[in-house]
N, C-alpha and C positions, 0 to 999 in steps of 0.2 A: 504493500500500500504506500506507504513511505516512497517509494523508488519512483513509482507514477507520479504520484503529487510532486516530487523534484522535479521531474522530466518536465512538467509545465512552467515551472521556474519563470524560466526564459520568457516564455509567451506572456502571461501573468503580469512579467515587468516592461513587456511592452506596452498592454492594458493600462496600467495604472498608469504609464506615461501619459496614454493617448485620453483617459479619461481627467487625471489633473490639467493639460493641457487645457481641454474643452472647456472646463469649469473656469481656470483662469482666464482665460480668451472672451469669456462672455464680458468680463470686467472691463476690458479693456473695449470691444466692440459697443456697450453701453454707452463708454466713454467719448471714444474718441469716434465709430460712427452712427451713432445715436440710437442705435439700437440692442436687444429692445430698447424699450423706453423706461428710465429708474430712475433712481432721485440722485442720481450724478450724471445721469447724459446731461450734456451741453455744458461741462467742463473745459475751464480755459485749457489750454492745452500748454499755453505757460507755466501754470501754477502746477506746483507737486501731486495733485491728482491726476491732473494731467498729462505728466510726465510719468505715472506710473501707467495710465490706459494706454500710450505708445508702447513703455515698457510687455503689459500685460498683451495687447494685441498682435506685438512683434514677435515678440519671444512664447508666448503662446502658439502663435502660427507657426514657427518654426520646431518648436518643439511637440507640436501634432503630428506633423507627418515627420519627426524625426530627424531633421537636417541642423548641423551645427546642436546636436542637442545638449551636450555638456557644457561649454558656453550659455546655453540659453537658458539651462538649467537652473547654472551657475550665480545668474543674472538675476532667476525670479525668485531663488533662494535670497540672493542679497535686497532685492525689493519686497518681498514682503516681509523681509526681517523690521528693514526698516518702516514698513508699515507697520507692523507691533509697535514698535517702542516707539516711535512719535505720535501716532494716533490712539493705540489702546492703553500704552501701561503707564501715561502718566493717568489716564483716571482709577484705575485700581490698580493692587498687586496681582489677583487673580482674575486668571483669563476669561473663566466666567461670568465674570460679574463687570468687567471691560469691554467684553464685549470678541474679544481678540482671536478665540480658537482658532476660527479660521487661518489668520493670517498666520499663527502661529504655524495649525499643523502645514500649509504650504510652504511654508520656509522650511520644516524639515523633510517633506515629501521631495522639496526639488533637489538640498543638497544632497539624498538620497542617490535619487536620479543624475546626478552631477557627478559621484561615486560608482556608481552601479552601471550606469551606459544606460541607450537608448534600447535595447533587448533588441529581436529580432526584426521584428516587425518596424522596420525604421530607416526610410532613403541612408543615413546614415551606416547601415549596416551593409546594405545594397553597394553603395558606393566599395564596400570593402571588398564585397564580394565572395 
């Protein structure tokens, strides 16, 4: 049993690539092309929100289909680190009550991903051949 569930390993972490990806990517697609519609579409795209929705949509898209994904990875671990700690944890210590999980667990799910690679399923792997 053990030896099957290993064997999917691989695939599993292409999965959770391509699903943090999509979940990130809507942030930014909110953001920066207005859609959907949420109470941060039409963000300047000066101001640090909106310099995270470039971040989220760039590096989102690229880390969907797997291209440049350690870098991209790298990127949206370091952005939404610092969406924690500027935006949630100066209102509390604890992240549920800040508000913050989210940002949280993305900041470890990407440097994750930053570690571990893009799994198989990933132009990046393609590219290797």
């Amino acid at each position: 049993m053990n030896e099957t569930l290993a064997s999917w390993t691989p695939r599993i972490l292409s999965v959770l690539r391509i699903a943090a990806a999509a979940l990130v990517l809507q942030h930014g697609t909110t953001k920066v092309l207005g859609f959907p519609v949420t109470q941060m579409t039409g963000v300047s795209l000066t101001a640090l929100p909106g310099i995270a929705g470039l971040i989220e949509l760039i590096g989102g898209a690229l880390l969907l289909i797997g291209l440049f994904s350690r870098p991209a990875a790298f990127i949206l671990s370091g952005m939404t680190a610092v969406a924690y700690f500027l935006v949630h944890a100066p209102q509390n210590f604890f992240p549920i009550i800040n508000g913050g999980e989210l940002a949280a667990l993305y900041s470890f799910v990407f440097l994750f991903l930053f570690f571990a690679g893009p799994g198989p399923w990933s132009v990046d792997a393609a590219r290797k051949g």
